[in-house]
TIDRENPA-455963 format. One record per residue (C-alpha): residue number from 1; residue in three letters; x, y, z. Coordinates in steps of 0.5 Angstrom, whole numbers, padded with zeros to 4 digits, always signed. Example, Ala and Ser with C-alpha at 12.3 -4.5 7.8 and 13.67 -1.06 7.14 Angstrom:
<r><i>1</i><aa>Ala</aa><px>+0025</px><py>-0009</py><pz>+0016</pz></r>
<r><i>2</i><aa>Ser</aa><px>+0027</px><py>-0002</py><pz>+0014</pz></r>
This chain:
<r><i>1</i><aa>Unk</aa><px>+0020</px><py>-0003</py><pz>-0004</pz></r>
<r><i>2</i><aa>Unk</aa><px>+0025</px><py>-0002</py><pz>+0002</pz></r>
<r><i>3</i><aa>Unk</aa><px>+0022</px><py>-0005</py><pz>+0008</pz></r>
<r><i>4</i><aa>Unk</aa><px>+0025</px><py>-0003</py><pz>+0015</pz></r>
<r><i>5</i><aa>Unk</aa><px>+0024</px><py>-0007</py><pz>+0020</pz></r>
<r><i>6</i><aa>Unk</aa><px>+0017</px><py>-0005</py><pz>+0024</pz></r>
<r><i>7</i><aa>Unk</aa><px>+0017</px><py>-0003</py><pz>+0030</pz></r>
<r><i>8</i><aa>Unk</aa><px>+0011</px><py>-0008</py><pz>+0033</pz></r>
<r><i>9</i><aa>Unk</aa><px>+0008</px><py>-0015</py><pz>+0031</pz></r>
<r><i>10</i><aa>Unk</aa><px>+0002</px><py>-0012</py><pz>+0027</pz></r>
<r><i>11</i><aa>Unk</aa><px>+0007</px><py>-0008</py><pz>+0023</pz></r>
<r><i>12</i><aa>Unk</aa><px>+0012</px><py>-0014</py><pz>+0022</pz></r>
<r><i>13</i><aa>Unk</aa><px>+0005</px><py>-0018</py><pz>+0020</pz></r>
<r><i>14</i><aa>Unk</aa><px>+0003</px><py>-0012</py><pz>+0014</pz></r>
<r><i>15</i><aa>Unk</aa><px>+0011</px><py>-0011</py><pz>+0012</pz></r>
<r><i>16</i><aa>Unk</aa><px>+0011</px><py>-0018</py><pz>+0010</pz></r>
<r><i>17</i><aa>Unk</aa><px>+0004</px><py>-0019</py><pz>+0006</pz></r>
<r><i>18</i><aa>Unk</aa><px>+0005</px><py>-0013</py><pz>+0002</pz></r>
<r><i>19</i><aa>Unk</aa><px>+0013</px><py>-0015</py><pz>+0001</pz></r>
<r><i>20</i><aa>Unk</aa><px>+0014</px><py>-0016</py><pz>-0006</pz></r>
<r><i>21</i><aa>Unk</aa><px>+0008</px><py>-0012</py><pz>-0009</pz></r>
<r><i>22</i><aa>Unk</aa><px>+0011</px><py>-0006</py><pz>-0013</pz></r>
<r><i>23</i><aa>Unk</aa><px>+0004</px><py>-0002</py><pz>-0014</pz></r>
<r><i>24</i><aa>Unk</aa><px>-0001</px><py>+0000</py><pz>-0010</pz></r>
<r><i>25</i><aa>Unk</aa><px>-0008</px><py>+0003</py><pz>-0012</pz></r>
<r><i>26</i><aa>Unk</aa><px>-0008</px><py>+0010</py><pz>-0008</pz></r>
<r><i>27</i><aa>Unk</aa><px>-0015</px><py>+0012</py><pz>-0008</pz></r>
<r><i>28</i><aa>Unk</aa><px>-0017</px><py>+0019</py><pz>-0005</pz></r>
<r><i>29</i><aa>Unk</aa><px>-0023</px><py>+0023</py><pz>-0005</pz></r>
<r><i>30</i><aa>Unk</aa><px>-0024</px><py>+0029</py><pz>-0008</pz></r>
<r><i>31</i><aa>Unk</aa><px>-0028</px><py>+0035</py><pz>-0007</pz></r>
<r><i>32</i><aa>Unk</aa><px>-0034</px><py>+0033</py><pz>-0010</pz></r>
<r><i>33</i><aa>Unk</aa><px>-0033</px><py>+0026</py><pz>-0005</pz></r>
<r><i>34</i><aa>Unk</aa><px>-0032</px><py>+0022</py><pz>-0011</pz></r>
<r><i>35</i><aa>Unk</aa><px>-0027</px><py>+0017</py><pz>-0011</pz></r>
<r><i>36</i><aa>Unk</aa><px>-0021</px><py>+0018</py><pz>-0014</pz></r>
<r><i>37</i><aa>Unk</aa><px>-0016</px><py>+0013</py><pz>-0015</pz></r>
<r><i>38</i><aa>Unk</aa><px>-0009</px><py>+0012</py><pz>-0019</pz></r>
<r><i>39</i><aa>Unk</aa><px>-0003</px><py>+0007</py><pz>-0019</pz></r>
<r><i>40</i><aa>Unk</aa><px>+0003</px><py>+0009</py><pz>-0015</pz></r>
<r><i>41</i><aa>Unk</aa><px>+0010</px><py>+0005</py><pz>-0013</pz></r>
<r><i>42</i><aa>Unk</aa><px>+0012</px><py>+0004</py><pz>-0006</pz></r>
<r><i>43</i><aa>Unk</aa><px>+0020</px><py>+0007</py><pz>-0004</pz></r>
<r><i>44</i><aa>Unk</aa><px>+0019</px><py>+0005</py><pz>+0001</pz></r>
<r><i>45</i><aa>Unk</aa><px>+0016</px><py>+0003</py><pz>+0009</pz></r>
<r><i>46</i><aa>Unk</aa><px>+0019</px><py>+0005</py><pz>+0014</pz></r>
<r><i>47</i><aa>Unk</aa><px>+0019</px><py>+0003</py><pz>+0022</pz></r>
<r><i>48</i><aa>Unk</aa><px>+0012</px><py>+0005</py><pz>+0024</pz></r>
<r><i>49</i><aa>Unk</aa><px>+0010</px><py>+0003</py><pz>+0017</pz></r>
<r><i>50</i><aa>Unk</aa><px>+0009</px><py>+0009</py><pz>+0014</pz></r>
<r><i>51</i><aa>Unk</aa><px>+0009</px><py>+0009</py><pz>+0006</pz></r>
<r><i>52</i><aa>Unk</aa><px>+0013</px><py>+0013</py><pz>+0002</pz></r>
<r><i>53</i><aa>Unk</aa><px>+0012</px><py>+0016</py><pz>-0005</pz></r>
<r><i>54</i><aa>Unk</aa><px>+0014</px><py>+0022</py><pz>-0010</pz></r>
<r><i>55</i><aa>Unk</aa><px>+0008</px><py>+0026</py><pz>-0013</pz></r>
<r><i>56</i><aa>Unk</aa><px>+0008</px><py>+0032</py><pz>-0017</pz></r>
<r><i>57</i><aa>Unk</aa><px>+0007</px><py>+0038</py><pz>-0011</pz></r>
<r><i>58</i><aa>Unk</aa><px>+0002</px><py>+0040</py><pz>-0017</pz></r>
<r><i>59</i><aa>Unk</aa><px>-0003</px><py>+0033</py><pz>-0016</pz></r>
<r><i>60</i><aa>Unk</aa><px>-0009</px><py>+0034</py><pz>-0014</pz></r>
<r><i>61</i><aa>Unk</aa><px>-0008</px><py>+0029</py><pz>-0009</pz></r>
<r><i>62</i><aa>Unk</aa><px>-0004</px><py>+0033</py><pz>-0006</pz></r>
<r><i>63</i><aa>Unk</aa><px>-0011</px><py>+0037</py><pz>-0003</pz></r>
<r><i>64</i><aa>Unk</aa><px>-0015</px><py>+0031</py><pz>-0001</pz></r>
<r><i>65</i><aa>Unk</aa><px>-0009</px><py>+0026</py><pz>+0004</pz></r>
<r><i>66</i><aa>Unk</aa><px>-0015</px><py>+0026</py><pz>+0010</pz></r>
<r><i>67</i><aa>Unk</aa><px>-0017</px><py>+0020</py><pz>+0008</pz></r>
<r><i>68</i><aa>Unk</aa><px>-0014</px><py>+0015</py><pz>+0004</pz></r>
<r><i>69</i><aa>Unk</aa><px>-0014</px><py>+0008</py><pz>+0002</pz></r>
<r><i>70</i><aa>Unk</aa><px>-0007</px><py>+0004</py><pz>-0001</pz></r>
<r><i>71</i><aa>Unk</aa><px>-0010</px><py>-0003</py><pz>-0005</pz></r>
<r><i>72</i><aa>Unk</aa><px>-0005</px><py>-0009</py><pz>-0006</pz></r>
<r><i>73</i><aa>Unk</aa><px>-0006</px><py>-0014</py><pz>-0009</pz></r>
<r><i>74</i><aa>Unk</aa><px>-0002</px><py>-0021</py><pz>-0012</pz></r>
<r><i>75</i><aa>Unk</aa><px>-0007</px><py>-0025</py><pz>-0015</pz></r>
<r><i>76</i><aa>Unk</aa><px>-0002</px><py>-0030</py><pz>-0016</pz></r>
<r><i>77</i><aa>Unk</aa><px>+0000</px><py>-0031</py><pz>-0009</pz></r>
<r><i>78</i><aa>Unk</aa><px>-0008</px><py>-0030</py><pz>-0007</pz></r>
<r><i>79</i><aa>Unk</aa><px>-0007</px><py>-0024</py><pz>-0002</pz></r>
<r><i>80</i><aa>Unk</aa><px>-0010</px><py>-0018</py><pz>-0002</pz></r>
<r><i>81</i><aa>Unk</aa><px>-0009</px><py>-0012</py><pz>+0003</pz></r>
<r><i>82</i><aa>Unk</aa><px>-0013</px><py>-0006</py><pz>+0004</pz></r>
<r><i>83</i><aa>Unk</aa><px>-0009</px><py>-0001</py><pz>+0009</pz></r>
<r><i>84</i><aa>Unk</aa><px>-0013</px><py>+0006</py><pz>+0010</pz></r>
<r><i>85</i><aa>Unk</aa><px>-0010</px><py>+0012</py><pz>+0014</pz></r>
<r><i>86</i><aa>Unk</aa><px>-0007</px><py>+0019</py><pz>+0012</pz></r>
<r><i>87</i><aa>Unk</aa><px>-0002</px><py>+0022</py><pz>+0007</pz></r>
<r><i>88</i><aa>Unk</aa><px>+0003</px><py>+0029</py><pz>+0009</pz></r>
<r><i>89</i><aa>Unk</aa><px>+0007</px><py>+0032</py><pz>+0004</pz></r>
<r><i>90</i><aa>Unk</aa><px>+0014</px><py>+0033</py><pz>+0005</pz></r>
<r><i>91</i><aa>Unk</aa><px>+0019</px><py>+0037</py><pz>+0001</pz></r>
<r><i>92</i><aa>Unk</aa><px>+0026</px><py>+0036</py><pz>+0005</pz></r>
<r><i>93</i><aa>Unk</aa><px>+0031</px><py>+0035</py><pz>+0000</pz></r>
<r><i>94</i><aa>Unk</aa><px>+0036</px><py>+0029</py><pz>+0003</pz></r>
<r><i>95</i><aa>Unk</aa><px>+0030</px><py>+0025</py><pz>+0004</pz></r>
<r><i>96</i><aa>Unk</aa><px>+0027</px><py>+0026</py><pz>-0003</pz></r>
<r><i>97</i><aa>Unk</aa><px>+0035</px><py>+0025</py><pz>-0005</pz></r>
<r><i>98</i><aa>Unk</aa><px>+0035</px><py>+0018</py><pz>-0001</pz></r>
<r><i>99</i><aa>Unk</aa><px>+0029</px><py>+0015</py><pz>-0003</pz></r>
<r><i>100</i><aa>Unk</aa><px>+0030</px><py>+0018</py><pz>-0011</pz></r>
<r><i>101</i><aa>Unk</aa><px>+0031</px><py>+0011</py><pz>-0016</pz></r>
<r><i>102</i><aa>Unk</aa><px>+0032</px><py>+0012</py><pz>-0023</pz></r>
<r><i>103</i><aa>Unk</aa><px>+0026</px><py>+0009</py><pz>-0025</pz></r>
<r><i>104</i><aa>Unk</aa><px>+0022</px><py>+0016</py><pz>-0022</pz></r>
<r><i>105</i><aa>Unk</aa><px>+0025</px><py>+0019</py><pz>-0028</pz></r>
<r><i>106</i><aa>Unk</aa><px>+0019</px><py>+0017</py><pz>-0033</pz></r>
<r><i>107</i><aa>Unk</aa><px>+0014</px><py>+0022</py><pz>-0028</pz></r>
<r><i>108</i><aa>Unk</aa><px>+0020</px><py>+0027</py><pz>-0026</pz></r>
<r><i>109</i><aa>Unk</aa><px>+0025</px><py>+0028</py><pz>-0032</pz></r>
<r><i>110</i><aa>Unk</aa><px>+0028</px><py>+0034</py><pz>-0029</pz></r>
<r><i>111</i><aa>Unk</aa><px>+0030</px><py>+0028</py><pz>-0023</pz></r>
<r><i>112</i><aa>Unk</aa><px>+0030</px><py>+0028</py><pz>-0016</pz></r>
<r><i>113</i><aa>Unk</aa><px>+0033</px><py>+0037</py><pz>-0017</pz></r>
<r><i>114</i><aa>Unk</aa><px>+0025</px><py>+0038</py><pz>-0020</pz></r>
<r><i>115</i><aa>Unk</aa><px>+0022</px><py>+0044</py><pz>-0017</pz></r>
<r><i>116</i><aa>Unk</aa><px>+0015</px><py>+0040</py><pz>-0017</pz></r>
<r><i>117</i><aa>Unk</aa><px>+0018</px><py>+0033</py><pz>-0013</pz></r>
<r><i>118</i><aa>Unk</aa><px>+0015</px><py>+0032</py><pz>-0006</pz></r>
<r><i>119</i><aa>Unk</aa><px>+0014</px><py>+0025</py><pz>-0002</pz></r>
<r><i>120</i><aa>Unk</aa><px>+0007</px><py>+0024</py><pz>+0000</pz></r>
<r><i>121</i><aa>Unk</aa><px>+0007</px><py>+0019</py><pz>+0007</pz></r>
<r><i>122</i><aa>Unk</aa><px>+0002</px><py>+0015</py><pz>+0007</pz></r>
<r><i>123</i><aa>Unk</aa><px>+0001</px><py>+0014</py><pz>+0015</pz></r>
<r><i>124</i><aa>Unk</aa><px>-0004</px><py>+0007</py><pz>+0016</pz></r>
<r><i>125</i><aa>Unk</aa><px>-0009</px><py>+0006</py><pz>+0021</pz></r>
<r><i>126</i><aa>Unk</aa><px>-0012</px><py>+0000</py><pz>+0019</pz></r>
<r><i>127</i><aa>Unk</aa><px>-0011</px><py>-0006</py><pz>+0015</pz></r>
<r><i>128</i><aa>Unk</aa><px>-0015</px><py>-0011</py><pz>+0012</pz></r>
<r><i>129</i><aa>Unk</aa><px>-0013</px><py>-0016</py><pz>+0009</pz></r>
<r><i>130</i><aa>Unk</aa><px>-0014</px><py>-0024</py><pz>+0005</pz></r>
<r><i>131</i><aa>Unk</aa><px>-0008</px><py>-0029</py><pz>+0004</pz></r>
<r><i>132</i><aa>Unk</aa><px>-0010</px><py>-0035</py><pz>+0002</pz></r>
<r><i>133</i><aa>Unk</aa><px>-0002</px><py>-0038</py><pz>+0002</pz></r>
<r><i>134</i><aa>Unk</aa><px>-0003</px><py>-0045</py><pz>-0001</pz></r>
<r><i>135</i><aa>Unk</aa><px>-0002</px><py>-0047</py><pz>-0008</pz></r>
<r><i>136</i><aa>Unk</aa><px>-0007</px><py>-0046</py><pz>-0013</pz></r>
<r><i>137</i><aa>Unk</aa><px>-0009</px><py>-0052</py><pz>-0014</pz></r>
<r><i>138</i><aa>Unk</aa><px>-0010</px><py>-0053</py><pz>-0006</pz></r>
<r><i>139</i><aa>Unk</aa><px>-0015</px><py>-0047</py><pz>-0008</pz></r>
<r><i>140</i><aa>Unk</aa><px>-0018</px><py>-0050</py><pz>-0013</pz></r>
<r><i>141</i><aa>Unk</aa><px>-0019</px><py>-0057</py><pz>-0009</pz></r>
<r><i>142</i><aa>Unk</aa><px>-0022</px><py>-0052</py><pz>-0005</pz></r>
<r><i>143</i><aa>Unk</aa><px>-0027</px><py>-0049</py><pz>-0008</pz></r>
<r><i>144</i><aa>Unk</aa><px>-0029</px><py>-0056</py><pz>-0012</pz></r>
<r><i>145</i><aa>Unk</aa><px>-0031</px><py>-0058</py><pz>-0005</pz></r>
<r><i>146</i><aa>Unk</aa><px>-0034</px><py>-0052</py><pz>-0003</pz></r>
<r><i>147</i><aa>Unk</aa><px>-0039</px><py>-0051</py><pz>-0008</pz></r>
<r><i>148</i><aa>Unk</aa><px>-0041</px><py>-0060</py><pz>-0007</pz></r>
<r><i>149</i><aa>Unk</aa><px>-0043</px><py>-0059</py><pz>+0000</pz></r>
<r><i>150</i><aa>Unk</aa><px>-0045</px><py>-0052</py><pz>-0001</pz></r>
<r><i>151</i><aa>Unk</aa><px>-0040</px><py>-0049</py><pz>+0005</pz></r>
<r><i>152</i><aa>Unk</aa><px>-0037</px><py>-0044</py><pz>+0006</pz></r>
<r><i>153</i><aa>Unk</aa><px>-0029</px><py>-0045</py><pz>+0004</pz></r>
<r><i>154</i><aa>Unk</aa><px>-0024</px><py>-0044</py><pz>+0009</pz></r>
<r><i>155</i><aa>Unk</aa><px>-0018</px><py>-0043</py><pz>+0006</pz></r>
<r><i>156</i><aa>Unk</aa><px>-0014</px><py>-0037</py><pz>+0008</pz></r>
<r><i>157</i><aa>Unk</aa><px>-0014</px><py>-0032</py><pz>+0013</pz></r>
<r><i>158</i><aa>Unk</aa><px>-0018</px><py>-0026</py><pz>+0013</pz></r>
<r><i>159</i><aa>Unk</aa><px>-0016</px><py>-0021</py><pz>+0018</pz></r>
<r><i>160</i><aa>Unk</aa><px>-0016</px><py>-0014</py><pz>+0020</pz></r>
<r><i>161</i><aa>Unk</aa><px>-0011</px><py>-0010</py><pz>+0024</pz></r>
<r><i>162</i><aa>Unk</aa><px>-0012</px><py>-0005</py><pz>+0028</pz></r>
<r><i>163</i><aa>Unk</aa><px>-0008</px><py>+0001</py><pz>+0031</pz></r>
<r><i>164</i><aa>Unk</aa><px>-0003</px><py>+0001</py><pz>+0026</pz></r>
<r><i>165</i><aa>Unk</aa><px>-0002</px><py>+0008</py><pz>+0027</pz></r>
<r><i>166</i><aa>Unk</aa><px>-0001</px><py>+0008</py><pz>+0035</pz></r>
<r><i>167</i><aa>Unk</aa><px>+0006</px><py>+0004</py><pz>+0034</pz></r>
<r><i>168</i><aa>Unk</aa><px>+0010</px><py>+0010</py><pz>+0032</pz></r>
């Protein structure tokens, strides 16, 4: 994924966490208020944080972007976020010939000219995530520690960002 740079701190604090990870669970919910999720590939993060994919104008998802959830996760790194927002569809051909990589052909074989291709935007509100930054055996330690003196682990951060979406 492309990452701009973002246009405040909490933004910049999200590009970084999310940086290097190619795959997102999208989750939505449907009309029957089920939770529906499917994996998808950031093309890019723009200024004001927004994430841009391509879907299929045929998805069923393109009817439930009012609330939406974008899952990270590097389990090698011990960092999980959870970013919640909105989605749009754009069909604008320059932006969708910009964004447009080979590695979409698979889901799109007539390529970026296929009648059927959008851009979902992912719009964030709030993100909540887990880093835990030290090496696995620190964490390990950790751990070890924590079930002998039966307290709480401290490694890490958890937080939450708020008003992702006012920054734009």
């Amino acid at each position: 994924m492309k990452i701009e740079p973002q246009s405040s701190d909490e933004l910049t604090r999200l590009s970084k966490l999310v940086e290097g990870m190619s795959v997102a669970m999208m989750t939505t919910v449907d009309d029957d208020d089920a939770l529906v999720s499917r994996p998808m590939s950031p093309l890019e993060m723009d200024s004001h944080g927004a994430m841009w994919f391509f879907t299929d104008l045929r998805s069923e998802k393109i009817e439930h972007l009012r609330s939406v959830n974008l899952s990270f996760s590097d389990a090698d790194k011990s960092t999980y976020v959870s970013i919640s927002g909105r989605g749009e569809v754009h069909a604008e051909q320059a932006r969708i010939d910009q964004l447009w990589t080979p590695f979409a052909r698979p889901w799109f074989p007539d390529g970026k000219d296929s009648g059927n291709i959008a851009l979902l935007k992912f719009v964030p509100s709030t993100a909540e995530y887990w880093d835990a930054p030290h090496s696995k055996m620190v964490r390990m330690f950790a751990m070890a520690a924590s079930i002998v003196a039966s307290t709480p682990i401290g490694i890490g951060d958890h937080d939450t960002l708020t008003g992702l979406s006012a920054a734009r």
